[in-house]
Every structure is written in structure tokens, then in C-alpha cells.
C-alpha positions, 0 to 999 in steps of 0.5 A: 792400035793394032787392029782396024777401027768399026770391025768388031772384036774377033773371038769364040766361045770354047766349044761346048759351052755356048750355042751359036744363038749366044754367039754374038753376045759381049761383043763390042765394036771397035773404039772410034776415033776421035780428037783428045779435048782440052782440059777446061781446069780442075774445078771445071770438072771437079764432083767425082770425087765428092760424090766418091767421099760422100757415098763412102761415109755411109758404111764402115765410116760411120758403122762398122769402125766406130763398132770396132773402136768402141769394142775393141778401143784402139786395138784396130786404128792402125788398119785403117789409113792403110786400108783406105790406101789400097783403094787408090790405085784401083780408083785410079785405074778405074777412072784412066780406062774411062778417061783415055776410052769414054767408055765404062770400067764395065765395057772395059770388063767385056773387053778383056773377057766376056765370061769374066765380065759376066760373072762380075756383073752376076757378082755384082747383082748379087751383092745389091739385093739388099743396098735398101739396108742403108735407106733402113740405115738412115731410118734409125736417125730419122726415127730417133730424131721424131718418133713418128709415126707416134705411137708404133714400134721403133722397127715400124718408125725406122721402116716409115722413114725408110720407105718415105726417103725411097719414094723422095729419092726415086721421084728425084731420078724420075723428075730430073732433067739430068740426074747427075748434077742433082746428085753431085749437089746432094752430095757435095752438101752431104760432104760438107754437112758431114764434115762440119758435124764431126768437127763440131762434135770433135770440139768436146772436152772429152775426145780432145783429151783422148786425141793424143793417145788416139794419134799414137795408136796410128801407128802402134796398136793398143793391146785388145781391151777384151777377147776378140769375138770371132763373130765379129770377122766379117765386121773386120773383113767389112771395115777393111774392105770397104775403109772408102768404097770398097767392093763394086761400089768402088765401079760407080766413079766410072760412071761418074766420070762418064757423066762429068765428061772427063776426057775422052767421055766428054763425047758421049752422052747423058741420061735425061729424064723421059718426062722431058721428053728430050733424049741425048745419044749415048755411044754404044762404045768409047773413042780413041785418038791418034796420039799426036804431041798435043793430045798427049800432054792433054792426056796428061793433064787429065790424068793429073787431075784425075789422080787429084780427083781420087786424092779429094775422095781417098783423104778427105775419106780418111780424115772423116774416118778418122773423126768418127772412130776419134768420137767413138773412142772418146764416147762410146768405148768408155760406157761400152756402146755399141752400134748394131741392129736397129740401133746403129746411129741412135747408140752413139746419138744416146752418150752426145745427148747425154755431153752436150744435151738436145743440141747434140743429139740432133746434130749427131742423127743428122750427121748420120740420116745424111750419111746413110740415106743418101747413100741409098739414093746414089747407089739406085742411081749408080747400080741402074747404070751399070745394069742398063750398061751391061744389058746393053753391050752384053746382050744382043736383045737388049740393043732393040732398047734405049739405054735411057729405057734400060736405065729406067727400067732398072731404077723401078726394078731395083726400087721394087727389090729394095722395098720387099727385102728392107724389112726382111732383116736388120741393117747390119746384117744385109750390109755385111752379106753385101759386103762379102760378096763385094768383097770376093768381086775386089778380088777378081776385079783389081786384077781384072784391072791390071790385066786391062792396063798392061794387056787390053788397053795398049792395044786400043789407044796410044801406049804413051798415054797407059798406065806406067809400070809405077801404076800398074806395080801398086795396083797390084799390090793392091790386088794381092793385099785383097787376095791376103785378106780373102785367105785369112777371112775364109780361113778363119771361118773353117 
């Protein structure tokens, strides 16, 4: 460690940009010392690789692939374990800087540089306007699944539902002690559900028929069964990028692991419930440790878990993919169905309902109501983390406030934004604006990322427990693919 423990950070704005009022603002005290803890084993702290797998099933996986599939056949399958690879480097070195600090990828952000860390966090607040397109989403299922209210328009119905799985969602935050481990419950039964109802649906004699074909194009493309539509870039852009949980959704397992108390955030804190009226100390800035023999094969054993931890959201991610676009192809490709608009769960419900009857209509919109609306729900929960995260490190006023107020502060605030802007288009298209927009943050942020672990973080905690040069060199592969897709993305739009 180069620099002294409890000093803050030295640095200054250039000249001209910013008055001295500003002058403190992103700015952290030093990381406090403190001891490595002992690696309780893997099932202990397994969750935040659930909760990652869980969340990814809402968008591309269950949207945007099956689209493409469906559209375009097989023509596309060969993009997507590899698109769904480049997020593990990443997820990887999101959850070491909050393993080996306690603190957020965020805090990590400001560290490196505040201007950058501030453009990201306006990136991100930009991208999340409109994450109440998945609770409308999820309202298509629950719609088709009841037609209540009788007697209104399908809009209206999906709108009812949508609002109403808000309003269950939101009292769920307010109301529970610690909000985390409702969450990680939820979603471990998410994961399971999900999973079960794909390979239930998997089972039909017409998609086993076309499994063979289906694992050959895994590797070699089919040729297009159909002009390609250049409208249909940013869904490509979209499925790409978000094949697992891309753009800045990819930051909330930092905040997941925070709440685990994996490694060195087992020091900090938990948000707690202001109706209990208990609350829980929440460090403004992480740890570090001396680096003796013995915390250094902690270390160790942490970042293998963690690796672990990352492989369950990645694979298990692939593998459900994987059976969504085997459905597609087998159900909807062959009649030409499409998921789009209002419809994106209700088409391909329509061809099961016609293979294998009620049964399998019902199961397929419940597969899909639990995909989509809690998504909804832990994006409210993660999104409120990083805004009171960031408004309480990075601005100085904001310090006079808990970060349990500013957490649920931004829990009301976000919940009030997504009930004005759900209705104000279809779901698809407010989920591809967000999406672009965390398109353009992946870029900048896995860089961001390598500069942290080559440059920021030996200098705060032992060199030894960093990132080797095997890590950093995939994470920057990962970068400069995402770099390669942005080119070709706003090339193609000119």
C-alpha cells in the first residue's frame, strides 16, 4: 500500500471546470484496515449467482433470442454461448474488486476517476427510466393467463397487472426486515421454476425432433431463411449484449455480494426495513488487510468460490437460453410467430396451447409472468442501491442522510417513474432504448474495469491477492469485442 490509511484521497479538478464548492465531491477516505475472514464454504455463501442467473432470464433470454430464432431460424445460434462468455471476465472482475475491498464496483468507479465515475452513474440513470417496461412485460402473461379485468382491452389488462405486481413488489421492499435474503428466495425459486418449465416443454415431440439440427448450428450457421430487416440491428445489438446480464445490469452482483458479505464486505453492513426500526452501520468506504500467508490463501479461497459463483449465473444462463431458442425454433419459427409488442410472451404460449393444450398454455405464461416480473423487483431493489450508493460517496450533501434514507428514497422515487413511463410505450421498445444505452456504458465500464485491476487496486490491497495477468488479458478481450460491436452497431445505423 503505497499511500497511509484515513487520509483522503489527493487529486483536483483541472482548472476551469469546477468551483471549489465542488471541490470535495468523489471523494473517499482511504480503505481501513482490517482482517481477511475465513471462507465458511461454498454453499454458505452461495445466492449471487442465482439471483445473476434469475435476472438474466427476463430479457434477451426469453425476448429478444426467441425473436431472432423465430425470424431468422438457426442463422444467429452460433453468437450465443460466446456472447454469453464475454460476460465472465467482467462478472468476475466486478465481484474480486468487492471481494478483496467490501466496497461497490461503484465506489471502485470514483476511485479510478470521479469525472468518469459520474458520467457512468448519469449513463446508468439514463438507461433505468424505463426498467418498468419488464413489470408491463410480465403483465402480458398474467393478462393472457386470466383476462382480468373482464371486460377491458389487452393494453389495459397487461397495464392492471403490471401496476398491481408493482405495488406486491414495492410493499415487499418496504416490509421486509432485510430485503436481501427475500430476494435471493424469490429468485432461487425463479431459477428453479424457470428451468423446470423449459425442460417440461422441451420433452414435446416436435422440438426433440429438431434438437439434432439445432446442436449443429452451435457451431455452423444456417444460411438466413429470409432478408435480413435492418431494423432489427438493435434487437441483434440487444441479444448480444445482454446474452446474461449485460449493460449496467451486469453491476448489481456487486451489490449482491455486498449483501452476502462475500469476503472482505462481511465487515460491512445490511440495509434494514425503517419499519423495524432497527438499523445496521454501513462503512462509507471498504477494507484492506496486511496480506500475511494465511489471508492470502483466504483470498484465494474466496476468489475461487467466486469464479464458482459466476460459472452457476454464466452456464446455468447459457443452458436456459439455450432452451428458449430450442423452443423457438421448434414452435414458432415453423408458423412464423413472432414476439413483439404486447405480445412477447402470449405468441409463443399461443403454438404450446395448440401442442399440448390448457396445460401447456398455462405453463408456458408462468415460465414467462415469473421471468419478467421479477425482474422488475430486483432491478428496483438493485437500481436504489447504487443510486443511494453513489449519492452518498459522491456528493458531499448527501452524507447529512443515511444510506438506508437514500436507499429508500430512491425505492419510492424510481417506483413513481416506472408507474408514469410503463404505459408511455410498448415493452419492447423501452427495453431496446435501455438497452442501448447500457450498451455504450459496457463499453466504457469493462474498461474502467481493467484499468481498476491493473492500475487502482495494487495500490490498495496486496499485490498478491490482484487479478493476475490471465484475468486482466480476457477482460480485455471482453472489452475490445464490446468495442467491435458498438463500431459495427453505429455503422450500420448511418
Amino acid at each position: 500500500m503505497s499511500l497511509p490509511y484515513g487520509k483522503k484521497e489527493k487529486g483536483r479538478f483541472p482548472k476551469g471546470i469546477a468551483p471549489s464548492f465542488f471541490a470535495s465531491w468523489g471523494r473517499l477516505d482511504r480503505l481501513k484496515p482490517n482482517s481477511f475472514p475465513v471462507f465458511p464454504g461454498f454453499w454458505a455463501m452461495a445466492g449471487p449467482g442465482i439471483v445473476w442467473m434469475a435476472l438474466a432470464q427476463g430479457s434477451s433470454e426469453l425476448i429478444w433470442w426467441p425473436y431472432l430464432i423465430a425470424k431468422y431460424g438457426l442463422a444467429f445460434l452460433f453468437l450465443l454461448i460466446p456472447a454469453c462468455l464475454l460476460q465472465y471476465p467482467v462478472n468476475y472482475a466486478i465481484g474480486s474488486y468487492t471481494l478483496l475491498t467490501g466496497e461497490s464496483i461503484f465506489q471502485g468507479f470514483i476511485r479510478l476517476n470521479r469525472f468518469l465515475a459520474l458520467f457512468l452513474w448519469i449513463l446508468m440513470t439514463l438507461s433505468f427510466l424505463w426498467f418498468g417496461a419488464f413489470a408491463a412485460a410480465g403483465g402480458t402473461a398474467l393478462q393472457a393467463m386470466t383476462d382480468f379485468p373482464h371486460g377491458w382491452s389487452d393494453k389495459a389488462q397487461t397495464l392492471f397487472w403490471a401496476y398491481a405486481s408493482m405495488v406486491l413488489f414495492f410493499s415487499a421492499i418496504l416490509f421486509s426486515r432485510v430485503i436481501y435474503p427475500v430476494i435471493e428466495k424469490i429468485m432461487w425459486f425463479v431459477a428453479l421454476v424457470t428451468l423446470a418449465g423449459l425442460l417440461v416443454a422441451s420433452f414435446h415431440p416436435e422440438v426433440k425432433m429438431v434438437l439434432p439440427r439445432f446442436l449443429k448450428a452451435l457451431l455452423r450457421p444456417e444460411p438466413f431463411p429470409r432478408l435480413w430487416d435492418p431494423a432489427d440491428a438493435t434487437k441483434l445489438l440487444t441479444a448480444i449484449t445482454f446474452a446474461g446480464l449485460g449493460g449496467f445490469w451486469t453491476l448489481f452482483y456487486s451489490y449482491w455480494l455486498k449483501e452476502k458479505g462475500v469476503g472482505m464486505a462481511a465487515h460491512g453492513g445490511h440495509v434494514t426495513s425503517p419499519i423495524t426500526g432497527k438499523t445496521e452501520a454501513i462503512p462509507d468506504v471498504g477494507f484492506t488487510f496486511k496480506g500475511s500467508g494465511e489471508e492470502l490463501k483466504e483470498a484465494k479461497r474466496w476468489k475461487k468460490f467466486l469464479l464458482a459463483d459466476s460459472g452457476i449465473g454464466i452456464f446455468g444462463n447459457i443452458f436456459t437460453t439455450l432452451l428458449n431458442c430450442l423452443l423457438a425454433f421448434a414452435l414458432l419459427h415453423p408458423k412464423g410467430l413472432l414476439p413483439q409488442g404486447y405480445e412477447l410472451a402470449v405468441t409463443q404460449a399461443r403454438f404450446f396451447e395448440v401442442s399440448w393444450g390448457v396445460v401447456g398454455w398455462v405453463l408456458f405464461l408462468f415460465v414467462a409472468a415469473c421471468f419478467l416480473s421479477d425482474t422488475w423487483f430486483t432491478t428496483l431493489d438493485a437500481v436504489s442501491r447504487i443510486q443511494a450508493d453513489f449519492f452518498h460517496s459522491f456528493f458531499t450533501p448527501a452524507k447529512g442522510k443515511s444510506f438506508r434514507w437514500w436507499y429508500y428514497f430512491f425505492v419510492g422515487l424510481l417506483t413513481a417513474v416506472t408507474f408514469i413511463t410503463t404505459p408511455l410505450g410498448e415493452p419492447g421498445t423501452l427495453i431496446l432504448l435501455s438497452a442501448v444505452l447500457g450498451f455504450l456504458g459496457t463499453v466504457i465500464f469493462t474498461f474502467a474495469l481493467w484499468a481498476i485491476h491493473g492500475k487502482l487496486l495494487p495500490k490498495l490491497v496486496p499485490q498478491a491477492a490482484c487479478l493476475g495477468p490471465g484475468a486482466r488479458f480476457f477482460l480485455a478481450l471482453s472489452g475490445f469485442f464490446y468495442l467491435a460491436l458498438a463500431i459495427a452497431y453505429f455503422s450500420a445505423l448511418r
